[in-house]
C-alpha positions as CSV (number, residue, x, y, z in Angstrom):
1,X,2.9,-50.8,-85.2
2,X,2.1,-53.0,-88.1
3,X,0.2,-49.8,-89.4
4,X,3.4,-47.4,-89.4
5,X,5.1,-50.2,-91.4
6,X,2.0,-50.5,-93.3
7,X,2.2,-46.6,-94.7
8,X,5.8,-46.7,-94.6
9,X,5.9,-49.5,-97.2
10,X,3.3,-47.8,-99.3
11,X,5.0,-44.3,-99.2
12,X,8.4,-46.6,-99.9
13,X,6.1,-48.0,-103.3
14,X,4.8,-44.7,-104.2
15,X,7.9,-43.0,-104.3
16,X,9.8,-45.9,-105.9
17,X,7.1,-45.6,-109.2
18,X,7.4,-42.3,-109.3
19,X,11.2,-42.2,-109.1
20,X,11.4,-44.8,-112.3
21,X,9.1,-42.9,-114.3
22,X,12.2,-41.6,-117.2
23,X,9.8,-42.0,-120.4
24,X,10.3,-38.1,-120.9
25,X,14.4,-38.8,-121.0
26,X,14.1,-41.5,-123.4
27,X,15.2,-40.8,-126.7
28,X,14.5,-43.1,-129.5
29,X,17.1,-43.3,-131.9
30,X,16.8,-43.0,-135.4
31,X,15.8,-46.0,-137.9
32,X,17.9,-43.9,-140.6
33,X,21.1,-43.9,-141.2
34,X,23.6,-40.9,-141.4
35,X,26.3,-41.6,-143.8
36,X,29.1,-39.3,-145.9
37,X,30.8,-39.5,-149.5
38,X,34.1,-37.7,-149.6
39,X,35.5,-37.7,-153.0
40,X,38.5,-35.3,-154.4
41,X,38.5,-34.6,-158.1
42,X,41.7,-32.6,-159.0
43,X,42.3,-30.1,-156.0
44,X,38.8,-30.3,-155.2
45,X,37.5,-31.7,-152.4
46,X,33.9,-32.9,-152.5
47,X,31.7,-34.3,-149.4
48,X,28.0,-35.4,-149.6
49,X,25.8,-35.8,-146.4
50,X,22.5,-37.2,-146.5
51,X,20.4,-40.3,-144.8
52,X,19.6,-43.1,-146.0
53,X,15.8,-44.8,-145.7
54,X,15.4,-48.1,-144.6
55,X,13.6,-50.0,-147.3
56,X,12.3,-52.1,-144.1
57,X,11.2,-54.6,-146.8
58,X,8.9,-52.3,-148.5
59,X,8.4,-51.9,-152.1
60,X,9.3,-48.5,-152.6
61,X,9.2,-47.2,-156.0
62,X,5.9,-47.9,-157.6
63,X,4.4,-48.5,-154.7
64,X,5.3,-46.3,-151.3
65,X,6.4,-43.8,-154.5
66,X,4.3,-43.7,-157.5
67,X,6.3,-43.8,-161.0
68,X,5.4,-40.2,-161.9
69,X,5.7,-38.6,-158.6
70,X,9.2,-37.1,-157.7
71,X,10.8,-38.9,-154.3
72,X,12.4,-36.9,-151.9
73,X,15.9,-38.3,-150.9
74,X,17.2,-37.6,-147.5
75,X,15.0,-39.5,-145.4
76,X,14.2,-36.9,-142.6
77,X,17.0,-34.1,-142.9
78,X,18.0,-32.3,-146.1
79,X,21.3,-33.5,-148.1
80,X,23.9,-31.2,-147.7
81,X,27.2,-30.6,-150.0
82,X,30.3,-28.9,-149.7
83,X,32.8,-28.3,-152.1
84,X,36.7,-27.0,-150.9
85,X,37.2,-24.4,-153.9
86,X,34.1,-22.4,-155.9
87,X,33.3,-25.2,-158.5
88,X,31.2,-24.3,-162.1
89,X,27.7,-26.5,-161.1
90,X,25.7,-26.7,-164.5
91,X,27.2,-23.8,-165.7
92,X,26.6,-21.8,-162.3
93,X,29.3,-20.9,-160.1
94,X,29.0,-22.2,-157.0
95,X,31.6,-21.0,-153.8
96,X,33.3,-22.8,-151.7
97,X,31.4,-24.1,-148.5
């Protein structure tokens, strides 16, 4: 009798590990932050998205980025704009979107 109570635990352990084993559904959220500038000039209607690093305390230009090296802004996704009516961008036109 003690034996069947014995396995029964066991198979009660086993199956209770198993069951809190969620690593792969854990999703780490993001040490950057998403933020948006909205701005209208005239009847123009201009939003910036981009993320921002965390400086974390680091030093970053002149050390994490070298003075003569070009940094990439945008910390992990590109920086998108959109404009509500085609705008002239350094003598381009640019559409709306």
């Amino acid at each position: 009798m003690k034996a069947i109570y014995t396995t029964l635990f066991v198979i009660f352990l086993t199956a209770s590990a198993i069951a809190q084993n969620t690593s792969e559904n854990f999703i780490i959220p993001k040490t950057n932050s998403k933020a948006v500038i909205q701005q209208t000039i005239a009847s123009t209607q201009i939003e910036v998205t981009y993320n921002r690093p965390n400086k974390r305390g680091r030093k970053i230009f002149g050390n994490l980025v070298p003075y003569d090296q070009i940094w990439r802004t945008g910390a992990d996704a590109a920086t998108e704009i959109y404009f509500s009516t085609p705008v002239i961008l350094a003598g381009n036109p640019l559409d709306s979107g």
